[in-house]
N, C-alpha and C positions, 0 to 999 in steps of 0.2 A: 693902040690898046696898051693900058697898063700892067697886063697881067698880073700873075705874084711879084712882090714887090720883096727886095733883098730882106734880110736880117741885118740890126744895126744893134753898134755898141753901145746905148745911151743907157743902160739902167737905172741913173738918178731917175729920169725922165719916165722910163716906162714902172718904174715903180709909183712915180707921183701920179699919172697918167691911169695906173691899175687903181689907185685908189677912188680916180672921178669918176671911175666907171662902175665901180661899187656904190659910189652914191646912187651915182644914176639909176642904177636898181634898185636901190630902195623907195626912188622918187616912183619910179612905176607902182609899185608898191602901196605906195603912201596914196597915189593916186588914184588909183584902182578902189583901194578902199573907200576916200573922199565919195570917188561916183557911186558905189555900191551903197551908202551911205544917201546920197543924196536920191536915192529911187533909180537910179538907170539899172537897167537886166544885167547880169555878170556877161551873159554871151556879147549882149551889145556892148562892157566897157572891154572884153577881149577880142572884139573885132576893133573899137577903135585902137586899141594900144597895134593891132599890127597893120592897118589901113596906114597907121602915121607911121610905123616904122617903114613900109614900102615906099609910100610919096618920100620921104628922107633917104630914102636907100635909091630909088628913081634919081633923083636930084643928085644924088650921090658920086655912082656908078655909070652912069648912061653915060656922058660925056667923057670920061675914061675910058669906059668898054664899049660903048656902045650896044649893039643886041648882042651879040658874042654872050656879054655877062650871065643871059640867061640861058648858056647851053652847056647843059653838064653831062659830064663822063659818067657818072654812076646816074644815072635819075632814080631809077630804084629806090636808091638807098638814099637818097638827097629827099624824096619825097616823105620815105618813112622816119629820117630823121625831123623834117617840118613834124611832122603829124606829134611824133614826141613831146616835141619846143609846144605845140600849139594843148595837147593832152595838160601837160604839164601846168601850161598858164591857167586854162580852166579850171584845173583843180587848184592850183593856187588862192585863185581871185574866189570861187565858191569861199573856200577854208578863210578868206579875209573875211565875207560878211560877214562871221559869228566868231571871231578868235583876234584878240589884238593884235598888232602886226608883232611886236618882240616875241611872240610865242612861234609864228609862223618864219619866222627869220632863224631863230634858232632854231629850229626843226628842221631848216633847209640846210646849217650846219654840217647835217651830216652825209652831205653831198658826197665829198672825195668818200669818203668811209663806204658808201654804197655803189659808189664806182670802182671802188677796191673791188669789192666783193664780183658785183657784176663783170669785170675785167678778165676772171679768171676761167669762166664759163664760155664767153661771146668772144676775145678777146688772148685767151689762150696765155695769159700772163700766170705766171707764180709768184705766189704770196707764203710766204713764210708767217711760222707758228707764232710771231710776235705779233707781226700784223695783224692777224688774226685775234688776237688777242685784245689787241685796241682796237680792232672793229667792234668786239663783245664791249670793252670798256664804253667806246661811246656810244653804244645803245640804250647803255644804261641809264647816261646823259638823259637822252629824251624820255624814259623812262619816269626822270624825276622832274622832267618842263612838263610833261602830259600825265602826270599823276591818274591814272587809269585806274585804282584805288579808290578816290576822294571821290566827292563831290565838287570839286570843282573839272573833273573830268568832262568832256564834250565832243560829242562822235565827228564832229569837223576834224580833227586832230587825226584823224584818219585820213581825211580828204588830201589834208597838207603834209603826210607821210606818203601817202600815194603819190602825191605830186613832185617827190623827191627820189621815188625810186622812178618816175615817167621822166622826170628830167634827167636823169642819171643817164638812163637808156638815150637819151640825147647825145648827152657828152662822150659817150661809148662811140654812137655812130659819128661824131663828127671827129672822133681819133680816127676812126677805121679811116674820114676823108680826108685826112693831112695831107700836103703835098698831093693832093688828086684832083681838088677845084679851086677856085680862089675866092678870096673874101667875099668877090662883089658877086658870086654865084650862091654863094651858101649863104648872107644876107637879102639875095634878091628871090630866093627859093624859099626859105622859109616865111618872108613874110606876105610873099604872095600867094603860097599854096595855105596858109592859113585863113588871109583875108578872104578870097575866092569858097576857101569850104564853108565857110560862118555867116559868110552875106546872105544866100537862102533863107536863114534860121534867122536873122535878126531884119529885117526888112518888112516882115510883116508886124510883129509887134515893136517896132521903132518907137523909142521914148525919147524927143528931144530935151538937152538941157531946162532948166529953169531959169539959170538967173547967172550972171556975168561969169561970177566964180566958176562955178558947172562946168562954164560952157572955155573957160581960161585951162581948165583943169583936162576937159574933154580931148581939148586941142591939143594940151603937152605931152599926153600919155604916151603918145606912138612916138614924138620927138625924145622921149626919155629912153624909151626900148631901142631906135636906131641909134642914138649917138653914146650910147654906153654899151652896145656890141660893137660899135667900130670903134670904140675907146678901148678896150679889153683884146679884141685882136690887133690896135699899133701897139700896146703894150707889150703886146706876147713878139711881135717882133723885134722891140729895142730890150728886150731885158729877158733869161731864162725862166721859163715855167716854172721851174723850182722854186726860184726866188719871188714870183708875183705870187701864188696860190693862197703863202698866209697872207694877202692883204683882204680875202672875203671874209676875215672875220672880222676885219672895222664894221662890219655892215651892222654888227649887233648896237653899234657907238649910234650909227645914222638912224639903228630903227630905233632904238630908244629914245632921240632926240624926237625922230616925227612922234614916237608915242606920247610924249607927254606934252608936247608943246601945239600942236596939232587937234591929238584926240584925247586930251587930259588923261591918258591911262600909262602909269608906273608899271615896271618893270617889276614880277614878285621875285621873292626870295628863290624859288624854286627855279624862277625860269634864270635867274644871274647864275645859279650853283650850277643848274643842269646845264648851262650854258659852257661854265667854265670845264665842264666834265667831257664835254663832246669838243671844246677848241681844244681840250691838251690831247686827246684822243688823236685829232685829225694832225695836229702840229705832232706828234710822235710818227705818223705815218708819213706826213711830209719830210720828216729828217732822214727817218730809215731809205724811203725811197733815194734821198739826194746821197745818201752813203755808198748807195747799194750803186746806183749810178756813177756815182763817180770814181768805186771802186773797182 
């Protein structure tokens, strides 16, 4: 058995390593959309996205761990973190059929920001009055991507807000399980307790692909979700957390690429400004914390 596997000094590596793995989340993304787009149910392309992440995480981990992998110390809280991960993609993927992906990318921006927040309740951390401060700042951020004023307003923008503080509550509990499970426990838990609740629900109105692409598209989704979580945890082990975190803002670079070249839709004024309103936000709270740490 492999167990936890040391911490290494590569950080060229795990920073190049953090950024394929931000791709890789965009391509779920991107794909997600694709199938939603092409008629498949949201429930059915978020069961395939974590059907394929378990066959990859099966393939993965068995041969390393063997069954061990699947025996964890908190189940509890291993369970209700899947349910999170799985909360979260739902609402995601609904929020993609009606919202271009650069709007829903940015809105997920303000991930750390609402894991500040929630850290202090759940988590028993202290946040200081500046933090605080850029929390308010980049709200504001979204504020002006989701213009709730205009008429270009659209009540999805809620869904994919929701779906950022449902992922946030993830990221909370998979702090609380640091050093308490290992990789191939918390990859083979979350996307088995996800597949197993969803199959019920999607087996009766089963819609199989249509046509080569569909079905090319159908197949990668879950291979994008496992090997861009086990791309983002070796990274976190050859290079500090501090230093990978600002690489989730490239994702704005990846989504705008699928957006345009993909699903011919640009990037507005509003969603680049608010965009840039919530990275200096989040990048102010990433320095303060590496300060604050290292001092």
């Amino acid at each position: 058995m492999v167990g936890v596997l040391p911490r290494e000094d590569r950080t060229a590596a795990g920073i190049g390593i953090m950024v394929l793995a931000v791709a890789l989340f965009t391509c779920i993304d991107t794909s997600a959309k694709w199938l939603l787009i092409a008629g498949l149910p949201a429930l059915q392309v978020v069961f395939a996205r974590y059907a394929g992440h378990l066959i990859v995480s099966l393939i993965v981990y068995l041969p390393q761990e063997g069954l061990g992998g699947l025996r964890s110390k908190s189940p509890g809280k291993q369970f209700l973190r899947s349910v999170f991960l799985l909360g979260s993609t739902i609402l995601n993927f609904l929020a993609l059929s009606y919202l271009p992906i650069t709007i829903t990318t940015t809105i997920q921006f303000t991930m750390p920001i609402m894991v500040t927040l929630l850290a202090i309740p759940l988590l028993g951390e202290t946040v200081g009055i500046r933090r605080i401060i850029a929390v308010c700042v980049g709200f504001s951020g979204v504020l002006v991507v989701t213009q709730p004023w205009s008429a270009e307003w659209h009540p999805a923008m809620l869904l994919s807000i929701t779906s950022v503080v449902v992922a946030s509550l993830y990221f909370v509990m998979t702090r609380m399980l640091a050093g308490v499970e290992s990789n191939a426990t918390q990859q083979l838990w979350s996307s088995a307790v996800s597949t197993v609740i969803l199959l019920p629900f999607v087996i009766k109105g089963w819609v199989w692909p249509s046509d080569v692409q569909t079905w090319l598209v159908f197949s990668a989704i879950g291979f994008f979700g496992a090997t861009g979580h086990i791309a983002a945890t070796t990274a976190h082990r050859w290079a500090d957390a501090s230093l990978l975190s600002p690489m989730f803002y490239t994702q704005i670079v990846f989504a705008a690429f699928a957006g345009i070249f993909i699903f011919n839709t640009w990037p507005t004024v509003y969603t680049l400004s608010g965009g840039a309103i919530i990275i200096s936000s989040g990048l102010y709270i990433w320095a303060r914390e590496r300060k604050v740490k290292g001092g």
